[in-house]
N, C-alpha and C positions, 0 to 999 in steps of 0.2 A: 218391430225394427229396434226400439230403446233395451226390451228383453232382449233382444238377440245380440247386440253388441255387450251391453254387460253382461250378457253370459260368458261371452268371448272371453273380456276382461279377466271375469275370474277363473277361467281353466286358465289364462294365460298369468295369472297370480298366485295361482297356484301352490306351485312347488317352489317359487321364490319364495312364498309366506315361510310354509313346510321346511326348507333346505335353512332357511334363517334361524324359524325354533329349533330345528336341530341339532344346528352348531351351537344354540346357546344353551340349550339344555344339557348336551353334552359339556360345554366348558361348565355350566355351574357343577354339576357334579364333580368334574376334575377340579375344580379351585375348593370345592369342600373337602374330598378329600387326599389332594395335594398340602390344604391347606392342616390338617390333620397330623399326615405326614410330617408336618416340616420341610417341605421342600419346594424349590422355586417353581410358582404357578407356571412360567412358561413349557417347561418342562411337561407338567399339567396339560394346558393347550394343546402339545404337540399330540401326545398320545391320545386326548379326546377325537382330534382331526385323524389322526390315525382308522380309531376306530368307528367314524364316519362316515371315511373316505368307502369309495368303489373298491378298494382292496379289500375290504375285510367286511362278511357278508353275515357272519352270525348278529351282529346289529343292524336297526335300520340308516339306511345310506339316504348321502346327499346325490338327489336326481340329475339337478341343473347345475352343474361346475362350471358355466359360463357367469350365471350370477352371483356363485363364492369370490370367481375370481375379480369383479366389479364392486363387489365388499371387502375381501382383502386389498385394494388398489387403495379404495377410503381409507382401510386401515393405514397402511404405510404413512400416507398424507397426513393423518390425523397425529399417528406414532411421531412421527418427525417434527412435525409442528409441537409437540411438548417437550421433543431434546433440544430444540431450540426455545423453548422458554427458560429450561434451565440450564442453556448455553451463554449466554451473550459475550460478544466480542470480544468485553472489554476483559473478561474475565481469563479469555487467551493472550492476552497484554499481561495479564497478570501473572500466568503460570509459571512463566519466565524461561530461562534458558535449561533446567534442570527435565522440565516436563516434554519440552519439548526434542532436547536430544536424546531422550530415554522411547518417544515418542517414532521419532522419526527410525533410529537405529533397528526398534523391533517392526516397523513394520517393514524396512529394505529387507532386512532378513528374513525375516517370511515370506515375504512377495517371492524373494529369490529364491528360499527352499522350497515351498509352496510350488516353485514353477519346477522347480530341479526333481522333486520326487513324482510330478505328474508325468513328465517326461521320459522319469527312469521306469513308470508303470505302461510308457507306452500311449498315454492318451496324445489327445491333437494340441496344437501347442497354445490355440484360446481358450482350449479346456484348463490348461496348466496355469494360463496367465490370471483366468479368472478364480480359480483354484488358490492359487497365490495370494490373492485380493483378499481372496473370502478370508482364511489362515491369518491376516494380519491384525483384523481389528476385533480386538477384544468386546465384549456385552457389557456397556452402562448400567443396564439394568439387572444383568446376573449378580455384577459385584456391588453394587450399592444396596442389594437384598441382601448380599452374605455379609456384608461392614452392618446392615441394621441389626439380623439378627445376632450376628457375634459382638455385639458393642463395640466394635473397636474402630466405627469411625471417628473418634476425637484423636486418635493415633496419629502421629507426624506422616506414618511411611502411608494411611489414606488418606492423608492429601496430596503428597505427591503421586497416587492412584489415580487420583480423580481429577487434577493436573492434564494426566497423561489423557484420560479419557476424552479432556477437550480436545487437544490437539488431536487426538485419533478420530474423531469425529468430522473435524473440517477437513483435514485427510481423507478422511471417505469418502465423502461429499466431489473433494479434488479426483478422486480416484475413478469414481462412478461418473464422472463428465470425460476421462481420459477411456474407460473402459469402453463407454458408448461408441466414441470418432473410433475405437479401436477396430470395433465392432461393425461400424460400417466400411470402413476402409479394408479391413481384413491382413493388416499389414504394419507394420511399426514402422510408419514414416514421422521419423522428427520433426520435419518442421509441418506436418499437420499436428502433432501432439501439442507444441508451443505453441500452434495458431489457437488450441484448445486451453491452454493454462491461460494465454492470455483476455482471452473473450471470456472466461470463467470472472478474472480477477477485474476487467473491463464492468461487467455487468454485475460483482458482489458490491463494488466500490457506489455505482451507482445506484442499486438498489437500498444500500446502507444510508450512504448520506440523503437520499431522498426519503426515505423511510423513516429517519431518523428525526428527519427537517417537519415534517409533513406531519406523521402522526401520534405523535405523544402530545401533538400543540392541538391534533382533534379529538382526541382524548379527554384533553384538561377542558379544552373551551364545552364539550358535550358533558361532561361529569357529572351536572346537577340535571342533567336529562335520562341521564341513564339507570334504566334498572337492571338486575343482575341480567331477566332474560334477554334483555337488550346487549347489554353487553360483549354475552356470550353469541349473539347470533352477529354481532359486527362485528367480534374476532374471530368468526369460522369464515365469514364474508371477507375478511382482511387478507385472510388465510388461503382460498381459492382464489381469491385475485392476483394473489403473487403464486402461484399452481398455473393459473391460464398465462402469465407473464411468463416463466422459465418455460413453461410447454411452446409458447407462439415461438419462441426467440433458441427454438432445438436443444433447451436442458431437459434432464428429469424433472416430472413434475415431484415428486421429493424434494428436488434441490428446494424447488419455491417455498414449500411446505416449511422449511428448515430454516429458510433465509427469514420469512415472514415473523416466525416464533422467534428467533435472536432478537428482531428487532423490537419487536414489543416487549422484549424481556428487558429492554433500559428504559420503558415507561414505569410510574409508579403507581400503575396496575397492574404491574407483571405478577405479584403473586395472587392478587385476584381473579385475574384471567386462565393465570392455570390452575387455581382449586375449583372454577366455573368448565374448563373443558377436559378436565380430570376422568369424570363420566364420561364423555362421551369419548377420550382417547382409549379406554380403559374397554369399553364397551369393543370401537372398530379392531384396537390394537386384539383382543380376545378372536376376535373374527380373523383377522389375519394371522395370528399363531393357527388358528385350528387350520387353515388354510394350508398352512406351511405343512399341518402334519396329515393333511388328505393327500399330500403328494408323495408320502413314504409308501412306496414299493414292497412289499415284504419278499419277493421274488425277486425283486432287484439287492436287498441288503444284505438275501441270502448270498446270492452271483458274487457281490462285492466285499466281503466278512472282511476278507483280506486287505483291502484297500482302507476300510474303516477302521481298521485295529490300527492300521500302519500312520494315516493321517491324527487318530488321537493319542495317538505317543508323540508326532510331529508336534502336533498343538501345545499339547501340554506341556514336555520337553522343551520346543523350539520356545515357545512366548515366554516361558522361566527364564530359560536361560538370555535369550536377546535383552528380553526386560530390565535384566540383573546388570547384564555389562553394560547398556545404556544409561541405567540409574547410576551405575560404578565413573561412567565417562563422564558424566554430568555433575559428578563430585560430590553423592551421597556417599555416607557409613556405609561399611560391609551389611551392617546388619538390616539396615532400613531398605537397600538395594535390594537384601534376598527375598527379604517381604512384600514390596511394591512386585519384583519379578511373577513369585507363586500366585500372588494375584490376579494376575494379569494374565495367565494359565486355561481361557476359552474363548469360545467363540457364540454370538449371539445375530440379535436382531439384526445388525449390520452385515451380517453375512447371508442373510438370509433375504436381508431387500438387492443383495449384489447378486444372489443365485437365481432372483424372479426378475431382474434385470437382463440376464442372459439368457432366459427362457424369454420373455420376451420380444426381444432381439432375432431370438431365433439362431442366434450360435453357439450355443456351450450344450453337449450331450445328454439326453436324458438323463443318464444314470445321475449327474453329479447332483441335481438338487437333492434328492433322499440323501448321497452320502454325504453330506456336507449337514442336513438335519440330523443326521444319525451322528457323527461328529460332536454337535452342537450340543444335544442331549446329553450324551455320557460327560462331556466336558463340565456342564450346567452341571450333572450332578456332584461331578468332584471337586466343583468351587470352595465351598466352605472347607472342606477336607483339606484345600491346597493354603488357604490363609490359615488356616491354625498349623497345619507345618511351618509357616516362613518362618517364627521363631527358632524354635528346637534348629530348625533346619542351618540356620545364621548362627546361634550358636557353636552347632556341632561344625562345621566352616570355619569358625573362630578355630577354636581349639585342634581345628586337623588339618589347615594348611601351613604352610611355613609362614616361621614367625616372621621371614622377612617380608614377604608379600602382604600379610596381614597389617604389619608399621608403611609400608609403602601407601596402601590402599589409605590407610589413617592420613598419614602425611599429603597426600593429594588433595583429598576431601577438605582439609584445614587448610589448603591453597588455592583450593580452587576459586574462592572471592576474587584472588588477586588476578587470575585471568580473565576474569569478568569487566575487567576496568577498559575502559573505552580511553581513548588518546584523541587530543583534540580534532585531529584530521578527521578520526574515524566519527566523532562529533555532529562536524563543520558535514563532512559528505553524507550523515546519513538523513542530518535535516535536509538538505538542498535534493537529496535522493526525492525524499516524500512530499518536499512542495512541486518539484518535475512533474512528477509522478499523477498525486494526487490531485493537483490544480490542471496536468495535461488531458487527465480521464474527463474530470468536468466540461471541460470546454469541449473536448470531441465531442461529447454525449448532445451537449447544447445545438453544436453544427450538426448533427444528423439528422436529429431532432426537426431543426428548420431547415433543412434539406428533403426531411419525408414530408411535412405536414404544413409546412410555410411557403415553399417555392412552389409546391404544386397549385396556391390557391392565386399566385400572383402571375402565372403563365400568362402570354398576354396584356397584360396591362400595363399601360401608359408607365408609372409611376410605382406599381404594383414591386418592382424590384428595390429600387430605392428603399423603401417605406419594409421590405421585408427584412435588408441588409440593416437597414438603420433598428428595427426589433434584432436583431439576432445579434448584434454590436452590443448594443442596451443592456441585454442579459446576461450577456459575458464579460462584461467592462471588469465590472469587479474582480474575478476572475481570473483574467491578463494583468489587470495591476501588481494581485498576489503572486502570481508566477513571475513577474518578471522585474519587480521593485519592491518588495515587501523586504522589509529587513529581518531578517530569520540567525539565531544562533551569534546574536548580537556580540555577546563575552567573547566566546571563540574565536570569533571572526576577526574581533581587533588584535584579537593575541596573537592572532596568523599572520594577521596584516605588517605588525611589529616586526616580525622576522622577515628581512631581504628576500630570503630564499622563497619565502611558502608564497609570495606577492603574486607571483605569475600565474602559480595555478588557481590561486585561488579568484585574478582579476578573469580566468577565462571560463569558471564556471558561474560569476556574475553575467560576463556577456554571453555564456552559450545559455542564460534563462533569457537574455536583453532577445535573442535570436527565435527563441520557439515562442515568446509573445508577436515578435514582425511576424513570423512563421503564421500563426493562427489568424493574427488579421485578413492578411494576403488571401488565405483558405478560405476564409470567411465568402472576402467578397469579388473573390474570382466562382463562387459556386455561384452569384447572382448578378455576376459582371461578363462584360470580355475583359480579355486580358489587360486589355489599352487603357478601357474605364477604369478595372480595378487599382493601375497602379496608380491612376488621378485619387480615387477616393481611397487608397491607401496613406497616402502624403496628409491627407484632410482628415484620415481619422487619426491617425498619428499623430497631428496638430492637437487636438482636443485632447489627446490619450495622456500628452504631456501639460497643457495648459489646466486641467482640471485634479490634477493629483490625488489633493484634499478629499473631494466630492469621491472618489472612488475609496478611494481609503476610509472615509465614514460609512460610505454603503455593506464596502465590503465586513469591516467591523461589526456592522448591525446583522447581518448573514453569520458570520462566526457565532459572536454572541447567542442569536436565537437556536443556533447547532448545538454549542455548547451547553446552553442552560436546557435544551431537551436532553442532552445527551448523561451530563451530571445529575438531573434531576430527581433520580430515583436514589441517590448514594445523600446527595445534599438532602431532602425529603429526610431517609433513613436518620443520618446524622443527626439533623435537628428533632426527632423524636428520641434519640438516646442519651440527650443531655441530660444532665443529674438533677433534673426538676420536673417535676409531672405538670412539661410545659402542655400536652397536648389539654390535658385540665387547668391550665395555670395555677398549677400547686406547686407550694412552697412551706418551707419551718418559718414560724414565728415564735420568738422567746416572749414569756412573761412572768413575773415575780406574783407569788401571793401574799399580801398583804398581811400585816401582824393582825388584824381586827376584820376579815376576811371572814363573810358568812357562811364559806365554801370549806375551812378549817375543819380539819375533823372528818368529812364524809370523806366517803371509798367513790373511786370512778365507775362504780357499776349504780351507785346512787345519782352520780352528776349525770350519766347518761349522756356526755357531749358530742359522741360519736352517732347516738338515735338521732339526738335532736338538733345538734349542727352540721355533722358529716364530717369531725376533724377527728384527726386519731391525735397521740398523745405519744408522742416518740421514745422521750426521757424524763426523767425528774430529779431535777440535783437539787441536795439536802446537804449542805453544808461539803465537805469532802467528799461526800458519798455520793453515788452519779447511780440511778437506777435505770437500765436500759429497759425501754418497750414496758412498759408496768403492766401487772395485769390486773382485772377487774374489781381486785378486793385490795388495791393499794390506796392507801388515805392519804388525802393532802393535807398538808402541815405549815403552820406559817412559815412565813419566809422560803418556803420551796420556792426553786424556778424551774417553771414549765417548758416545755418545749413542744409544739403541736404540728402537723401536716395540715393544710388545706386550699382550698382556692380561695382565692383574692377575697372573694364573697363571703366565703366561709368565713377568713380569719376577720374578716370587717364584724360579722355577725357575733364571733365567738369576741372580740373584745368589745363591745357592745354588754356583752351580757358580765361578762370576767369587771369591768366598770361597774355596772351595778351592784358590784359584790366585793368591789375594793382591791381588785386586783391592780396590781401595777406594772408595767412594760419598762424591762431591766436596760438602765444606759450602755451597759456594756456588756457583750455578750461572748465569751471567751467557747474556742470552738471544742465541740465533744466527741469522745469516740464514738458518738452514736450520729450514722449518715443516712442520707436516703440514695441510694442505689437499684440500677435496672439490672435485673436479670435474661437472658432472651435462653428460652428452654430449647435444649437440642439435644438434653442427655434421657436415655431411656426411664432412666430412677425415678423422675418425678413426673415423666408422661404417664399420663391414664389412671393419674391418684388424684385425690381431693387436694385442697391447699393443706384441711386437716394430717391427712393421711404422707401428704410429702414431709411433713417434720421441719419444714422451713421455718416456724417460728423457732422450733429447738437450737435448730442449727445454728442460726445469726444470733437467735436472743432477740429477735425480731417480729416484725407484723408485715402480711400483707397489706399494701394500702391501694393499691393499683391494678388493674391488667390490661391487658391490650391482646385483641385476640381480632384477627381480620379485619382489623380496622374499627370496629369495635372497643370503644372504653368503655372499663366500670369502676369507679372509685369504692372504696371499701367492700369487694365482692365476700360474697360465703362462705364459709370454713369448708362444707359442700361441693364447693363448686369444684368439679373433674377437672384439672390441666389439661392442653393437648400442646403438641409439635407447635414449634415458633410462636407459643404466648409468651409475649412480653409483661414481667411481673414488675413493680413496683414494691419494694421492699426496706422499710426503716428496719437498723439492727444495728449491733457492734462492726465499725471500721473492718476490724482482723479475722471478723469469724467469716464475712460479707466476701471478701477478698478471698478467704481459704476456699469457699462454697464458689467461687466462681471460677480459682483454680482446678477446683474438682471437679467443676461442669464442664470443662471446655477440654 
């Protein structure tokens, strides 16, 4: 009986074993020699999946397509959860208005052309609208491979790239929740769309501040429990939990995947957590490219040649040019516009989880997923091609449009600050917007909440309502206080008050917050009242609501606060490691004089050894007028020199200990030198994947390495030896001017 079911087992594991090494033996070969080539692995993927797939039969093929597609499904979840760790929120706060009108502009217009040229080929009109979709959003990861290998992401026009890239992201995210209702409705009714923006914006709001609230405080508090493998298995656990939240509650489970990763990317474990699920995004995301490329038709891309040639002229053309006058509208230079435009010139991953969203669904036609990967490929390859045109191309633009458009376009750009200025109204209304808003989602969230899970348990019983209204009052108090008496936009507000005129509107957007606080009470406890009871215990909470002020307003404060300091923590954290002290070692310069009669006179610092045997470096050495930066091992001390050394507390306790026994003396005044100590944080290619020796950074500064910081990991005094990598924070004594230059040249 035990033989015969695991036999079962393994005929029934088979070919999921078999169909798995397949796709991954194929993709390592396409990443070797993709990787060979020079060209983007995705690209790679495709055509391994290609040559996998049941299309194409002189290799051997994947048997089980039901179990690819249950490994690409992983994949996307997995893919999405690492665009959201190098997403976070705050960071679309940040993009500003420049990323985001350049942002929005190219994708109306694609959506629209997108829908306009499916329709002029005669397809169905959700074939066109998802078509549309796909056409809009550019590949994150196509273009931040062509910025790595062309060095040119410290360039201004990629960051305004990558800017754009956030906002296209939460835009897709917004799009793939609209395309879905679209998708089952079969129809473009507006106000089922808005029912869909809204419950989108209802459920990111609350996922965010609970998410926010909640786990970076279980995070810290578990930190000295966690090991890496732990880690990473309670961030993939983090990760389907909010998968099975957006699935129960009718989103993508992507969205979940996306939301989950933003939120742990403002803990300060966020880059730990993504160099720990890097593998395994890396690994699913491989399975779902080859996936994407088992579904190319080659019978279907011969049928469609036409359609393909015609939508990658759209792509590349349309996203240039949208890009260009969006950047242009948003009040960049001609020349930085043409560049971020050509950029921004394909189509990726994002189009590719919106084309297996509609095969999913079950409405968009076969043919379009092959053409939309066929698209995607030739686009991917002309990436780099199209960022080293944007120069030449923005030049050549300069010099062949008229001179007058070309000063216009100048003259906009150097105005454009000035239309960015906010006027106290707009002020005054967009803070009272976001406490509405923001404090109205809360409270719903809380009454549903004790409307699913709270009134159910108290049906029945005596007192059971009471006692449940009185919890669900409790949780909210704070809550209604801030909606409907918190002082917000303080300055503003009296400057508006001052003026006669602005008095009225401004006293009726006071009382229409006084109004949706009565408003939510009322709601409250009419869900656990009749109506008659409710307005008695309306009158009675109200009584309380106003006698206790204080006590809400300290509650509410301590709820903020713990929001806030989760929410700041990873910026605050950063901060305080890039002070100009090797605080995370408590290092610090000490001055000291050596003495006329000094045992230490005369010997060379490769003799004193104080760097073996204390752990301190030795920054400078001034000798009268003459100031030696960074000395090297054969320089002799001299009386009367004053030293200047790096160390931690301990150290420097230890080294004038011994500097005492030899007559050294600690100079009363200590006049400041061109020689600092200075962090560098490596992001430029030049000195990734060298030794400290081989980067020339002592050359450069006239300096010494004394520090690194590499994933959390310190090492004071590291190896001439030691290989740099991406985001090691260096710790660098040298010349003020050379330090400063080498930092300009980094960034």
């Amino acid at each position: 009986m035990f033989l015969t079911v695991a036999a079962s087992n393994i005929t029934h594991l088979k070919p999921l074993i078999s169909d798995l090494g397949l796709i991954l033996l194929t993709a390592g070969i396409a990443v070797l020699i993709f990787r060979k080539l020079k060209q983007p692995l995705v690209l790679g993927y495709l055509i391994a999946g290609f040559l996998a797939g049941n299309n194409f039969d002189f290799f051997p093929t994947v048997k089980d397509t039901h179990s690819v597609e249950v490994w690409a499904e992983i994949g996307v979840i997995f893919l999405l959860f690492s665009l959201g760790l190098e997403f976070s929120f705050k960071k679309l706060v940040k993009v500003g208005g420049t990323a985001s009108v350049t942002a929005v502009t190219q994708i109306i217009t694609m959506v629209l052309l997108g829908f306009a040229v499916g329709k002029l080929m005669g397809w169905k009109t959700i074939d066109s609208v998802f078509l549309g979709v796909m056409l809009s959003i550019s590949s994150t990861t196509i273009i931040l491979k062509a910025f790595d290998e062309l060095g040119v992401k410290a360039q201004k026009f990629a960051g305004n790239v990558i800017g754009v890239l956030i906002v296209q992201d939460i835009l897709a995210i917004l799009m793939m929740v609209l395309l879905s209702t679209l998708a089952v409705s079969q129809q473009f009714s507006g106000s089922e769309l808005l029912q869909s923006v809204l419950k989108l914006i209802f459920f990111l709001t609350i996922w965010f501040v609970g998410g926010i609230f909640f786990i970076p405080t279980l995070l810290k508090k578990a930190k000295h429990l966690l090991t890496d493998e732990m880690l990473l298995i309670l961030s993939l656990a983090l990760c389907l939990f909010m998968v099975t939240l957006a699935a129960n509650v009718g989103f993508s489970p992507a969205l979940g995947a996306f939301i989950m990763g933003s939120i742990i990317a403002e803990t300060t474990q966020a880059e730990h957590i993504e160099h720990l699920v890097k593998p395994v995004k890396d690994l699913f995301g491989a399975v779902f490219f080859v996936s994407v490329g088992m579904l190319i038709n080659p019978e279907t891309l011969i049928e469609y040649a036409f359609p393909v040639a015609i939508l990658t002229l759209v792509t590349i053309f349309g996203q240039s040019i949208s890009s260009t006058i969006g950047s242009l509208l948003s009040g960049q230079p001609l020349k930085q516009s043409v560049q971020a435009g050509v950029s921004l010139s394909q189509i990726g991953e994002f189009s590719f989880i919106i084309a297996t969203l509609g095969m999913t669904l079950g409405v968009t036609s076969n043919f379009l997923y092959p053409i939309v990967v066929a698209v995607s490929a030739v686009t991917t390859f002309t990436t780099p091609y199209m960022v080293k045109f944007g120069t030449p191309l923005a030049v050549f633009l300069e010099k062949k449009l008229p001179r007058k458009w070309v000063n216009a376009i100048a003259d906009y750009s150097a105005n454009a600050e000035a239309i960015k200025t906010l006027s106290t109204w707009q002020i005054v209304l967009r803070a009272y917007l976001f406490q509405i808003v923001f404090h109205s989602i809360i409270i719903v969230a809380v009454i549903l909440l004790s409307t699913k899970y709270i009134l159910p348990l108290v049906e029945g019983s005596k007192f059971g309502h009471v006692l449940a209204a009185l919890i669900a009052l409790i949780i909210v108090s704070p809550f209604l206080w801030a909606l409907s008496l918190r002082r917000i936009a303080t300055v503003e507000v009296n400057e508006l008050f001052s003026n006669r005129k602005s008095r009225g509107p401004l006293l009726l957007l006071i009382f229409l917050r006084m109004a949706l606080g009565l408003f939510f009470i009322g709601f409250i406890l009419n869900n656990f009242f009749s109506p008659g009871i409710a307005i008695i215990a309306l009158v009675i909470a109200l009584a309380a609501y106003l006698i206790f002020p204080k006590q809400l307003h300290a509650r509410y404060h301590r709820i903020e606060q713990h929001f806030l300091s989760n929410l700041h923590d990873r910026e605050i954290t950063k901060e305080r490691r890039m002070r100009k002290d090797l605080t995370p070692w408590d290092g610090h310069m000490a001055t000291f004089d050596v003495g006329a009669a000094s045992n230490l006179a005369g010997k060379t610092l490769e003799e004193l050894k104080m760097r073996e045997k204390i752990g301190v470096n030795i920054a400078f050495i001034k000798r009268g007028e003459i100031t030696i930066n960074v000395p090297s091992r054969n320089e002799r001390l001299f009386p009367n020199d004053e030293i200047c050394v790096i160390g931690t507390d301990s150290q420097v306790k230890k080294l004038k200990k011994f500097l005492t026994q030899n007559e050294i003396d600690t100079p009363e005044d200590v006049t400041e030198a061109d020689i600092v100590l200075e962090h560098l944080e490596l992001k430029n290619e030049s000195f990734i994947g060298k030794s400290i020796r081989e980067s020339q950074i002592r050359e450069k500064t006239k300096g010494l390495v004394v520090g690194i910081e590499r994933n959390g990991r310190r090492m004071l005094n590291p190896d001439s030896h030691l290989v740099l990598q991406k985001n090691d924070i260096l710790w660098v004594v040298g010349d003020k001017k050379l330090l400063e230059s080498l930092r300009k040249g980094k960034d």
